[in-house]
N, C-alpha and C positions, 0 to 999 in steps of 0.2 A: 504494500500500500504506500502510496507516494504522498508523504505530509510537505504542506502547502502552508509555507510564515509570510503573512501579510501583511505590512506596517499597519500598524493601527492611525497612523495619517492618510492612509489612501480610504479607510475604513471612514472614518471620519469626513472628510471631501468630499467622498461620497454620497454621504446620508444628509449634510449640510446641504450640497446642490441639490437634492431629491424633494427637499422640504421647501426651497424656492423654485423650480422648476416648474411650470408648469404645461410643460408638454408631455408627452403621452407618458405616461409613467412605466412602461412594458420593456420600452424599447433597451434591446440589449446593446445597442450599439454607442448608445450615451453616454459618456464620461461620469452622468450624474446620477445615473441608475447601472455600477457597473455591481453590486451586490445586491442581496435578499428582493431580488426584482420578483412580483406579483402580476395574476392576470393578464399575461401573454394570450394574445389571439392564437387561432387554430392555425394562421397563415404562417406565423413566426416558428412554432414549435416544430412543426411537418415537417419542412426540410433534414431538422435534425433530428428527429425521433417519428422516421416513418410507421405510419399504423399497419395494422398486420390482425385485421377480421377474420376471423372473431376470436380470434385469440386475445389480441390487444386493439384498442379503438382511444383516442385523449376524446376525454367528458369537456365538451365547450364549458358549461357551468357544475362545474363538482359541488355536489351538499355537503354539508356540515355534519348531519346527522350521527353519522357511523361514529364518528372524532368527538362527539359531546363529552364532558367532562363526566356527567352525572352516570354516563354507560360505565364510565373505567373507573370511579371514583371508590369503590371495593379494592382494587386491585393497586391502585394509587398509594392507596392509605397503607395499605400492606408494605409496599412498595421503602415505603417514607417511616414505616413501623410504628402508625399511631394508633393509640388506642382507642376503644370505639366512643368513648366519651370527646377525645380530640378532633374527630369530623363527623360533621351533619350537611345532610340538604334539608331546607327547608322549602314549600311550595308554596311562592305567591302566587296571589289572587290577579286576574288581569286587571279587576278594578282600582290596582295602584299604578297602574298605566297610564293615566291622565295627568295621574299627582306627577309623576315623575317625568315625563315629558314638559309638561308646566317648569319644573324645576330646571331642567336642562334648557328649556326655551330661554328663560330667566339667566342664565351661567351665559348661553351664547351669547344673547347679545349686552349683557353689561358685565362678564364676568365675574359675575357674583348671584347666589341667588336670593329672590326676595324670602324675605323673613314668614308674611304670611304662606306664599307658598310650599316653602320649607313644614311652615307647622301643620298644613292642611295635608300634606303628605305624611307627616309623624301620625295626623291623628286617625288619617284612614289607615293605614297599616296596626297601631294600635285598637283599632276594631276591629281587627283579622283575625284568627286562632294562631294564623301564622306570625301576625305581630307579636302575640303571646308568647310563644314558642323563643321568638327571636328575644324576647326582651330578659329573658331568662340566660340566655347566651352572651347577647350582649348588656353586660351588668354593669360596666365603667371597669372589672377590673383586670377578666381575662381579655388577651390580645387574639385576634384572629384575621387570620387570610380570606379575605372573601374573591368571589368571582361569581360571573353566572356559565350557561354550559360552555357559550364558546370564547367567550376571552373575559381577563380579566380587566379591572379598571385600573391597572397598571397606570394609563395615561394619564388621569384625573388632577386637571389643575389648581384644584385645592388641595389635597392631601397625597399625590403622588403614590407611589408603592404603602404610601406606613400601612399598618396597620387599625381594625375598627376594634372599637370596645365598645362604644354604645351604638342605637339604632340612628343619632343623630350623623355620627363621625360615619356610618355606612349608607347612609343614603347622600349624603356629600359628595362621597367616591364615583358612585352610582350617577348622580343629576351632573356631574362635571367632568364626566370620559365619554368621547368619543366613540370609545371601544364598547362600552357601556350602550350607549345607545343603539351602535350598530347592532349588536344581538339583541335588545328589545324590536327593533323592527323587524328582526327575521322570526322573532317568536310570533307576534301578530300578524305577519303574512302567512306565516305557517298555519296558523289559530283559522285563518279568515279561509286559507285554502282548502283546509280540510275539514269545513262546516263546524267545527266546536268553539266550545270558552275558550278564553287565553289565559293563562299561564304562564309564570316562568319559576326556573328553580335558582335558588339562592343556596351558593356553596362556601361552607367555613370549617377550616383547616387550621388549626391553631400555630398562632403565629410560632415560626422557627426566626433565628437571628442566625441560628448555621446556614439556612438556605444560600447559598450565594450566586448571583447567574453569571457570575464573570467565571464559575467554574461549571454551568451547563454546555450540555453537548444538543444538537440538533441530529437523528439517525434519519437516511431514506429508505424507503423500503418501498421500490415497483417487485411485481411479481418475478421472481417466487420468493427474493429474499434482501437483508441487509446489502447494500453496496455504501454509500460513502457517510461520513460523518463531519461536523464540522463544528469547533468552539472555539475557547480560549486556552485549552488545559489537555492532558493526554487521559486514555480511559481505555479500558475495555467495556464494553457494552453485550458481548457477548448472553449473559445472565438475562440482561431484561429481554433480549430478543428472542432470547429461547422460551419466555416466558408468552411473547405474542405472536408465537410460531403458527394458531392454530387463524388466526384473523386474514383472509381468505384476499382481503384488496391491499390496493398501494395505500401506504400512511406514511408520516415520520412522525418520529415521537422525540420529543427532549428527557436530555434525563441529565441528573446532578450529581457530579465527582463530590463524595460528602469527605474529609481530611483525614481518615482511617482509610481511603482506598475501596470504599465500597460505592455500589452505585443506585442512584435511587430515580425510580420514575416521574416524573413531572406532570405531562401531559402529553397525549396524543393529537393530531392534524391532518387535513388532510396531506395528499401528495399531488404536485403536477404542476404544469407549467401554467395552465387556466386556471387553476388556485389562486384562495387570496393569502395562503400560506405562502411566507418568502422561505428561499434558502438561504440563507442568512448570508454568511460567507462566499455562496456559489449565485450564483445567476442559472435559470432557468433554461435559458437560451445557449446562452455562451459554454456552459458545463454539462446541457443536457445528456450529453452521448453519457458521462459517466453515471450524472445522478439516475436515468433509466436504468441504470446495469449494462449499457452496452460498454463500456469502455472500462477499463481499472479504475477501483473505488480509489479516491483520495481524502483526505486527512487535515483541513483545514483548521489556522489556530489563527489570533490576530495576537503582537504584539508591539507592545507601547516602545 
């Protein structure tokens, strides 16, 4: 396997020009999307990863489905070794979908959300079973991870990665991430397409300070198996892979070099160039032949 050291300045250049750029975000030929590139059209990939019916066919719009958190969230925990009191899902109601849309509406356009809205979202969730539920979790004094099934609020301009301990500090996260909103609107299209309520699940993971992502790894897996990986750090990943030997499509999954040498699961994703999963390190296009399995897996790390 061929490990690939990246200055972590060309890393950086990178993702600065992508965030002002605003031409097609795909294009593999860009100076300023030459990593973690997303959402490649069918026209881009083909050349380099010919399809081969019915064997192999690239999905124009790949679902999220299979990749939710809440599916692998048994195996996660196992994974990360916590106890069953250390992770819950919880099920909201879609009727806190207005509040919280309200609230994110409010964050966009003044950067901040209004105070009323804020409370009129506490207090419908607080008439929920599930506010109940949550309000016991979230006490002021344990710290936890939250997310929903496909991304976390990682982005959130008010509280960034910390951690919540009340239901106040988790709906903040929630009304001010982008990432946040985007999987609320994919649950209520989901809701609205398949004739039922809405819903979503609310996941907490009790906060680690070991967790570190400057030592996660990002694995690919087109069929039939593991070809490349890509982080900041070395690993074997072997273990978790044999673990998701039996899951039948392409996925990549991240997993966390923990300082003992062991290796722990993070999450699951989709795979593929029409993804809105990037390869962090690889480009879609430019790396395809490998990240498919056609070409030798490589071994990607960035450093400073």
């Amino acid at each position: 396997m061929q490990i690939l050291k990246i200055p972590y300045s060309l890393v950086a250049a990178s993702s600065s020009a992508s965030t002002n750029d605003l031409t097609d975000s795909s294009h593999p030929e860009s100076p300023s999307h030459s990593f973690n590139t997303v959402r490649h059209t069918l026209s881009e990939i083909l050349p380099v990863v010919p399809e081969n019916p019915p064997s192999f066919t690239h999905c124009a719009s790949p679902t999220w489905k299979p990749y939710n958190y809440t599916f692998w969230h048994a195996l996660i925990a196992r994974s990360q070794g916590l106890q069953e009191s250390q992770h819950h899902i919880i099920q909201l109601p879609g009727l806190l979908y207005q509040d919280l849309t309200r609230c994110y509406s409010s964050w966009l356009s003044s950067s901040r959300i209004r105070e009323t809205s804020m409370r009129e979202a506490l207090e419908t969730l607080a008439s929920t079973r599930a506010g109940k539920d949550l309000a016991v979790l979230l006490d002021g004094r344990r710290k936890w991870f939250i997310r929903l099934d496909q991304m976390s609020p990682k982005d959130s301009a008010m509280r960034g990665a910390l951690p919540a301990s009340t239901p106040h500090q988790m709906l903040q996260m929630l009304c001010s991430s982008n990432r946040a909103y985007t999987c609320l609107l994919h649950e209520k299209e989901d809701a609205e397409a398949e004739g039922r309520d809405m819903s979503f699940k609310l996941v907490l993971n009790v906060w680690r300070d070991d967790m570190n992502t400057s030592r996660e790894f990002r694995v690919f897996v087109p069929p039939p198996g593991a070809t490349s990986t890509t982080s900041d750090a070395t690993m074997d990943v072997a273990g978790v892979a044999q673990r998701l030997q039996d899951f039948k499509i392409s996925f990549t999954f991240d997993v966390a070099l923990q300082q003992d040498g062991s290796v722990q699961l993070v999450e699951l994703n989709p795979f593929g160039a029409t993804s809105g999963c990037g390869p962090c390190l690889f480009n879609w296009v430019r790396d395809g032949k490998m990240l498919y399995g056609l070409d030798e897996a490589k071994f990607a790390v960035t450093v400073a």
